[in-house]
C-alpha positions as CSV (number, residue, x, y, z in Angstrom):
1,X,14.0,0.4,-9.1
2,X,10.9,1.6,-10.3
3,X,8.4,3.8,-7.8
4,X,4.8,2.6,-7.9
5,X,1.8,4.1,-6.1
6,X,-1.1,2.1,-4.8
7,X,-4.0,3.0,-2.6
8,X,-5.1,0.7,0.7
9,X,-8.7,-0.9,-0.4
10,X,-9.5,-2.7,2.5
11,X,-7.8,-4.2,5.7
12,X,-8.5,-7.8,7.0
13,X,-6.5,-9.0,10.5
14,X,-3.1,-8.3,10.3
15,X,-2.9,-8.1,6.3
16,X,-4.3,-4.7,4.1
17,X,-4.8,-5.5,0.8
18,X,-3.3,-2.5,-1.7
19,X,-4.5,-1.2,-5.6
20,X,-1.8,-0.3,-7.9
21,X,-2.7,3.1,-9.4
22,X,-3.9,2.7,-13.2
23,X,-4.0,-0.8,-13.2
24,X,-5.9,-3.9,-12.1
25,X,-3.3,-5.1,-9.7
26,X,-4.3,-5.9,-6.6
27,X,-2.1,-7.7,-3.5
28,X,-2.0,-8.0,-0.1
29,X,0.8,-7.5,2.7
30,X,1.7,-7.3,6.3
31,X,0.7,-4.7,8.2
32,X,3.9,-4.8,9.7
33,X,5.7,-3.7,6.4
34,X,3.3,-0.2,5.8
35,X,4.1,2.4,7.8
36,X,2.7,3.5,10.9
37,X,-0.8,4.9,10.0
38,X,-2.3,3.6,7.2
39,X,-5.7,3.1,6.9
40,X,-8.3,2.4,4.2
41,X,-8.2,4.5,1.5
42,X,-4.2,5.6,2.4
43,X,-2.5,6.4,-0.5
44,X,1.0,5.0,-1.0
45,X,4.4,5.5,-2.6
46,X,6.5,2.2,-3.1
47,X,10.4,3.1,-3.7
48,X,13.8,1.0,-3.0
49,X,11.7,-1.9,-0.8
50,X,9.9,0.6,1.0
51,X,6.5,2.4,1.7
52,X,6.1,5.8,2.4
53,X,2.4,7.3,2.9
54,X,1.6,10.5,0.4
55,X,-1.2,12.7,0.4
């Protein structure tokens, strides 16, 4: 599976809505599926169906 980064862009209820890096892509998921911690501007690995926050 392919790994794909994306940065948090904003946060609305229970849903944060997420920027792929070096593209126009933008979507939005449960809270409940990011790890503990994210916040606007939280910059994200995405790898075998799950998030990991990276610096």
């Amino acid at each position: 599976m392919e790994t794909k980064y994306y940065t948090v862009t904003k946060i609305e209820g229970e849903y944060a809505y997420i920027l792929e890096d070096n593209t126009e892509n933008e979507i939005f998921i449960a809270m409940a599926l990011l790890p503990e911690g994210v916040d606007i501007g939280t910059r994200l690995k995405y790898e075998m169906f799950s998030y990991e926050i990276i610096s």
